[in-house]
Structures are given as C-alpha cells and as structure tokens.
N, C-alpha and C positions, 0 to 999 in steps of 0.2 A: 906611041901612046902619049897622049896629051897630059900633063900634070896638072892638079886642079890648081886653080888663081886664087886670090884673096879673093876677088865678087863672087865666084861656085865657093868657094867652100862659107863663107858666110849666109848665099841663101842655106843651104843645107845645112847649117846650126841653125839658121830660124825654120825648117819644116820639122826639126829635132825638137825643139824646144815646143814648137807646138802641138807634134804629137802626146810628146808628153802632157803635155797642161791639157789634154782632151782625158787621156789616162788618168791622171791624177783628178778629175773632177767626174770621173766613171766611179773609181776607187771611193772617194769619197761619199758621193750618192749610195754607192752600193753599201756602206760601214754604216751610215745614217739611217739608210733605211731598214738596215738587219737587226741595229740597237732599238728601232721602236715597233718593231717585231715583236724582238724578243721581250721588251719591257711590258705590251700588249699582252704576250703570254702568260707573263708572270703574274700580271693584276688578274687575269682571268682565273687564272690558276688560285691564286690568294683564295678569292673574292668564293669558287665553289668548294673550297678547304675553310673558309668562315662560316660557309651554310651548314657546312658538316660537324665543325669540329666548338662551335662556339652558340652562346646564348644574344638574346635581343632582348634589350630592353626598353622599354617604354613601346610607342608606337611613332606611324608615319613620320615626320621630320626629328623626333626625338630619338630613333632608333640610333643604342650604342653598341659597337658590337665589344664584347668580353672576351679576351684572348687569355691563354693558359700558358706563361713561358716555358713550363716543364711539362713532357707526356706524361711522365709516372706520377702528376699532381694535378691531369686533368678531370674535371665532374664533368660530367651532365648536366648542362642548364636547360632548363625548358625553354622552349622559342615563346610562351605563354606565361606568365606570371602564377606561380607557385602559390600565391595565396587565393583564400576566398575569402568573400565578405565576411562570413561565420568565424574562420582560423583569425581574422583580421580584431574580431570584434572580442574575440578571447585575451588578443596577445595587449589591445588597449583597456579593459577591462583589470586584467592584472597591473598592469602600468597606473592607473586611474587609483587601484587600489594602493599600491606603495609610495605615492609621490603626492596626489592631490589631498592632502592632510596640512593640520596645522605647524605650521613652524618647520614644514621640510627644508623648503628652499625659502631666499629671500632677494629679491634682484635690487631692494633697497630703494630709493627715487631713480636709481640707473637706467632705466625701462629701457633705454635705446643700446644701453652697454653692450648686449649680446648677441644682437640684431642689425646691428647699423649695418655693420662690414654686407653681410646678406644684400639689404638693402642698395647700397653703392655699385654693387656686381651687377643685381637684376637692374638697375636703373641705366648703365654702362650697354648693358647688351641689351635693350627694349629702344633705346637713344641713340642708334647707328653713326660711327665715329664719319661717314662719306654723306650724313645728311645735315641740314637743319635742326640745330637741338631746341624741343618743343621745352620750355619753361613748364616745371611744374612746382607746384606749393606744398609744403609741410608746415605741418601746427603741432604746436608744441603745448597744449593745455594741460595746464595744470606745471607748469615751469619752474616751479622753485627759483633755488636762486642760478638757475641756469645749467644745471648738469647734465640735463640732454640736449639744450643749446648747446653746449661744448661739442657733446657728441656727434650733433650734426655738423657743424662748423670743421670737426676735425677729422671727419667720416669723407664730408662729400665737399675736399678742397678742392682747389686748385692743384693741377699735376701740370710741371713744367717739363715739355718734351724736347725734345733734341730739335725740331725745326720751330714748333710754333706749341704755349702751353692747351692742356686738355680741359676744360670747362665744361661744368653739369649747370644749366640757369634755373637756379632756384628762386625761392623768396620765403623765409622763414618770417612766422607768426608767432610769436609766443605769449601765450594768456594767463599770468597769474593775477588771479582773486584776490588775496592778500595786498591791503597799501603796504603792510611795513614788509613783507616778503618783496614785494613789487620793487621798491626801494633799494634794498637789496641788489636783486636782478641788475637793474641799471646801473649801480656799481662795479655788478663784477663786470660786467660787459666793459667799465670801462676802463677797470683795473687790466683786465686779458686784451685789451685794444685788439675786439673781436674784428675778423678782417671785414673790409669793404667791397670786395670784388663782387658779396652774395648781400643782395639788400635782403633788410631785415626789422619787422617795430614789434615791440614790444607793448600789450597791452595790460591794463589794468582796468580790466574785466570780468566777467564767471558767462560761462555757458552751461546751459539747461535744455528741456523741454520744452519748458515756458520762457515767458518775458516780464520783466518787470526791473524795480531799485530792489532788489532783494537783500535780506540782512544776511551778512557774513559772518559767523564766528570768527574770532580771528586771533588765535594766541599768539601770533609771530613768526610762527615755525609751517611747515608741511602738513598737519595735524587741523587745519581750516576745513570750513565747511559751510555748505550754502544753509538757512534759516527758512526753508521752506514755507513761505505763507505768501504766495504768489496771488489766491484767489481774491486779494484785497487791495493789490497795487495793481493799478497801473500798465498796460502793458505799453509792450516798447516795440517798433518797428525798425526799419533798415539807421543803422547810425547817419546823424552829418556830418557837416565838416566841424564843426563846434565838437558836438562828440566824442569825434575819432580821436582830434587833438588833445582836448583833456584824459580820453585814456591814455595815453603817452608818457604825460606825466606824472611825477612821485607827487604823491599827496599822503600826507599823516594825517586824517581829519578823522582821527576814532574819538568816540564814545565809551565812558565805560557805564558799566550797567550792574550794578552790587549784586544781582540776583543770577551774571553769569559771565562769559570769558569780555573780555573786550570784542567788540562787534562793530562792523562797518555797513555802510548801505552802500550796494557794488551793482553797478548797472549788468543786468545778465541778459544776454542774447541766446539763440538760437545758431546752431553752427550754420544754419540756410540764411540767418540773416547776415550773419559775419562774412559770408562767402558773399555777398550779395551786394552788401556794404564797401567791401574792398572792390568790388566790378565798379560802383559808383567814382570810386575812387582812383578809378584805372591802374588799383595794384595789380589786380588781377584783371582776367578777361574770362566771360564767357565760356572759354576754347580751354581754361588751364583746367589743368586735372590736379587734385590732391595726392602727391603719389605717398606722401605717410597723415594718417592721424594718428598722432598719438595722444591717449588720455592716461592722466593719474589725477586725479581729482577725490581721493579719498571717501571712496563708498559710493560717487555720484555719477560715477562712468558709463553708467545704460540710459542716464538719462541727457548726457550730453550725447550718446550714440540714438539715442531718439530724436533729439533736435537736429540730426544729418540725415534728415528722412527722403528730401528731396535729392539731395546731391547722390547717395543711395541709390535711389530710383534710378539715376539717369548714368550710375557706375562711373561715377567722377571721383571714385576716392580708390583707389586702387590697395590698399592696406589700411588695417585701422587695429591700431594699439593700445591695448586694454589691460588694466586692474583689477583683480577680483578678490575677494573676500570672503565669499560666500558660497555655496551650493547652488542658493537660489539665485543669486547676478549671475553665476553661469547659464544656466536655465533661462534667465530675462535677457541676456544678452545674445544666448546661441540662435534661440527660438525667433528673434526679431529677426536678424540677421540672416536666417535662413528667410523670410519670409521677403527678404529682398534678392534673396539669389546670392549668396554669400556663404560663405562656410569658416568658421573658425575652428581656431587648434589652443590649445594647453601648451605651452611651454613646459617639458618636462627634459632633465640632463642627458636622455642621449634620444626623443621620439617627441616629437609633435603630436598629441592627441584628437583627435576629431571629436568637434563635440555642433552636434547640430539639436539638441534635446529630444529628437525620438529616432531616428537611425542608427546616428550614434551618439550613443547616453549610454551609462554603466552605472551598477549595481550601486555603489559606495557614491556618488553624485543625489540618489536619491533622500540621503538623508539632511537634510539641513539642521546641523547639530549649532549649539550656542558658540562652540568655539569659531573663531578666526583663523583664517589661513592664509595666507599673501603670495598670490601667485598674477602669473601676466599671461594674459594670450593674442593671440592674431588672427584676424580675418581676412581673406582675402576673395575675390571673384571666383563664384566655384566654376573651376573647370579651367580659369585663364592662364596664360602663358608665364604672370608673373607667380600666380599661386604656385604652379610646377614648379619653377625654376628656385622657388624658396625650398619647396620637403625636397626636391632633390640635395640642393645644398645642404641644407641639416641634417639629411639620412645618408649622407657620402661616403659612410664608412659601412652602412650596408644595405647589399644589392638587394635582396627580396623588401627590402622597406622602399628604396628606392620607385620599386616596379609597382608598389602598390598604389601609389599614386591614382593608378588610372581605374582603381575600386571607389574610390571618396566619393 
C-alpha cells in the first residue's frame, strides 16, 4: 500500500476545501432565501390582519392605517368616515356658538404665533428635500413693528445639517402703513440684526382695493387706518424704481389736523399691483407663488383680500391670513373667497371652523351685533394638498375630525 505524499494529500485539502465552499454557498442561499420567505409571509399576513382588524383614514395616497396596541381596547373603526355633512354642521355650529363671540380669544398682533410652525411643515413636505427648491414669497401686511417678521424669520430658518445646511428660498415683504410705526420697523430689524441668508424689504405703503395717495390716520401705534376717499385722488399704477426706493425709507412727514389724529398721505396699492411691481423689479418672477399672506390691517382685511383678485384667480397665493372683527367681514370675506374656489376656517382653540357664508354658516354668525370680537382666520385652496395637510395637523389629536376633511 502506497502512503499519501505531500502533492496527494494537498490536492485532496484543496477538493476538501472546495467542496465545502460549494456547501457553504448552498447553505447560505438556502438561509437567504427562507428569511425572505418568511418576511413575504409576515407582511402578507400583517397587511390582511390591518384590513380586518384596523380603520383608514382619509383616502387614496393619504390612507393611514390605525392600529390598536391592546385587544381588550380595540373599537371598530369604520373603513368610511363616521361623520356627515349634517353631524358635521351640528358639531361647528355649537363651536361657532361658544368661541366666535367677543373678547373669547385674542391672538394680539401675533397672527403668525400659532400658525407658522404649521406652516414650515407643510412648506417642508410640498418642497421635496432630492429636488430644486422653488422660491416662494410671504407678505406681511399690516407689520407693525415686526412681530411676525420675527415669526417668519424664526419659523423658516436656516437648519444646519450634519453634511450640508437645509434652506426654504423665500423673500419676505413687509408693508406697514404708518411712517412713525414704519420707523419703528427698520429699527428693530436692526436692533435684532435680522439674518441675511433670506432677502427681505420693507415697505412703507397701505394696500387696498383701490389706488391712490390715500390719507392715513395715524396715531403711532397698530390702531392706524386707511381715510377712505379714493374717488377723488388719483389713481396709481404698477410702482418705479423712484417709488419702490422711497417706500423703503423712514420718512416722518406728518401733518397734524386739529379736527383729528395725526394723518399721513400713504401711497396705497393693489396686492396685483405690488406683485407685479416686484416682477418689474425681478424680486419676484412670474413662476413665484405666495405661499403665506398675511393681513392685519385693522378692520380693512377684505379689502386688501379684494385687491388679490388676480393672483386669486390664477391660485398663486396658496394661504391667506386674515383678521376679523365682525360678523359681517366674515360673511365679505368667506363669500369672496369662496367665489374664487377657496375655503376658509375660524381659528378656534381645539377645531378650525369652516365658513364659506352658505354651506357652511351658523346660526350665531347671522347676527351682526355692535360689539367687536377679535378673532383670525385661514384660507386656503379648496380641496389642495396644502389645505389637508393643515386640518390634519390642527385636528391630530382627533381622528373623526381628522377624516372629515374629505366632507368640506
């Protein structure tokens, strides 16, 4: 018998070695393919235990599904939304009654305080983090001395990320009426050495319905107001450059008048002309959309949302943020706005109310009593992607509010 050699027994650890490595790559295939098998089954498995056991909310790309961590603390959700128009119109009607009164709430000059965050999310997720971010515009009429400047500024920064920072390309507008308010303004801006990364002018201007030099009341404070006698001046077209520059600047050139507050003559525009004017000026382009307007302009809010007739039209305002006072500004504001394919809501502490002046309107709206009440609301595209994505966020603590959405 022949004893193996060093060269037989080395081939024979390499046909060893390669059986095995044939083995071992069987084995492995075989472990690989059984794990997504099995993981196949379980999603399937999931997937017809969610059609059984859980509710859907909203519809086609919005569907969430609703899981119950405990058995013995599962319900019945309907695959269908639980309300109707009618139960809907009950449960805003009651709401309309206990909150749209005088002196409930009061959001102060704040307007953007309780909104922005909203705002930054939906603009986040419409603005795709793998695309080109499309530049949009925000106005801030009626600005005081800047406190929802700040709130924009501090809402929709700059976020520094771990590879490269995250940027929203805006360009903020802000229009106070007032010279010595205006004054103001440009101070604090420069006191708060507001940042630069987001260009931003400040005008000193009024927006209206009309055009003209219109006289301002003007005590110094928030409490200003346009002197309505347009049918006698003058009307004004797209601003120049001459213009645009001297709104820019503080000018103190009041008048006083024994028979009433101190009063200015304030060049007043048209929100289509101001949008139009800044295209002139290649602030803006054609192609930008307004993703907020906001107005506090003290009592004159539907008529600055009148002079946005065009932009309106063509759904380049995507939110518009409004002051009311009154029964009837609601009524003049809901009713316009419906009439351009828009739907607005009531800000109330835990429900958005719909208010379109004949769908939805309630009982306690029809009376236009003397008192004052100071409330804010919102408009947005009826039916759009940004509209949902807002009453979802505001109703997120509850689900039958949530799903009614797709009643409005």
């Amino acid at each position: 018998m022949r004893l193996f050699t060093g060269v037989d027994h080395h081939k024979s650890s390499s046909s060893l070695v390669r059986l095995r490595l044939v083995v071992l790559r069987k084995e492995t295939f075989l472990c690989t393919a059984a794990v997504i098998f099995f993981l196949v089954i379980r999603n399937l498995f999931q997937q017809q235990t969610a059609l059984g056991e859980t509710g859907v909310v909203g519809k086609n790309n919005y569907d969430v599904i609703i899981t119950n961590s405990s058995i013995h603390e599962q319900q019945e959700i309907s695959l269908f939304n639980k309300h109707t128009k009618p139960s809907l119109l009950q449960i805003f009607n009651t709401t309309s009654f206990e909150h749209v009164k005088w002196n409930n709430w009061d959001m102060g000059c704040n307007d953007l305080a309780i909104s922005a965050p909203y705002y930054r999310a939906i603009s986040d997720r419409l603005y795709k983090h793998d695309q080109i971010r499309k530049k949009f515009l925000i106005f801030d009429i009626g600005a005081n001395t800047g406190q929802d400047a700040a709130n924009i500024f501090g809402t929709f920064h700059e976020i520094e990320g771990m590879c490269k920072s995250y940027n929203i390309p805006y360009h903020l507008i802000s229009v106070e009426p007032s010279p010595k308010v205006f004054c103001e303004l440009n101070d604090t801006a420069k006191k708060k050495r507001w940042p630069g990364s987001h260009p931003y002018h400040f005008l000193n201007i009024a927006l209206s319905d009309s055009t003209g030099n219109l006289k301002f009341a003007d005590p110094g404070n928030e409490g200003g107001s346009l002197v309505l006698e347009s049918s006698t001046v003058d009307k004004l077209g797209e601003m120049n450059e001459t213009e645009f520059k001297k709104a820019q600047k503080c000018s103190l050139q009041t008048t006083t008048d024994k028979k009433q507050d101190d009063f200015a003559m304030v060049p007043t525009y048209t929100m289509d002309l101001l949008v139009s004017s800044l295209q002139n000026f290649e602030i803006a382009s054609p192609t930008d959309n307004v993703f907020i307007l906001k107005i506090d302009t003290e009592g004159h809010d539907a008529q600055v949302i009148k002079g946005s007739s065009s932009l309106l039209d063509q759904k380049r305002i995507t939110f518009v943020l409004f002051e009311v006072w009154t029964n009837r500004k609601i009524k003049e504001v809901a009713e316009f706005m419906a009439s351009k394919d828009y739907l607005c809501f009531l800000f109330t502490p835990k429900q958005l109310v719909p208010v379109d002046g004949k769908d939805w309107w309630y009982e306690n709206l029809n009376e236009d009593k003397d008192e004052k009440w100071w409330g804010n609301g919102v408009c947005g595209i009826r039916g759009s992607e940004s509209m949902a994505m807002f009453w979802r966020m505001y109703h997120s603590d509850n689900l039958d509010m949530v799903q009614a959405f797709e009643l409005l």
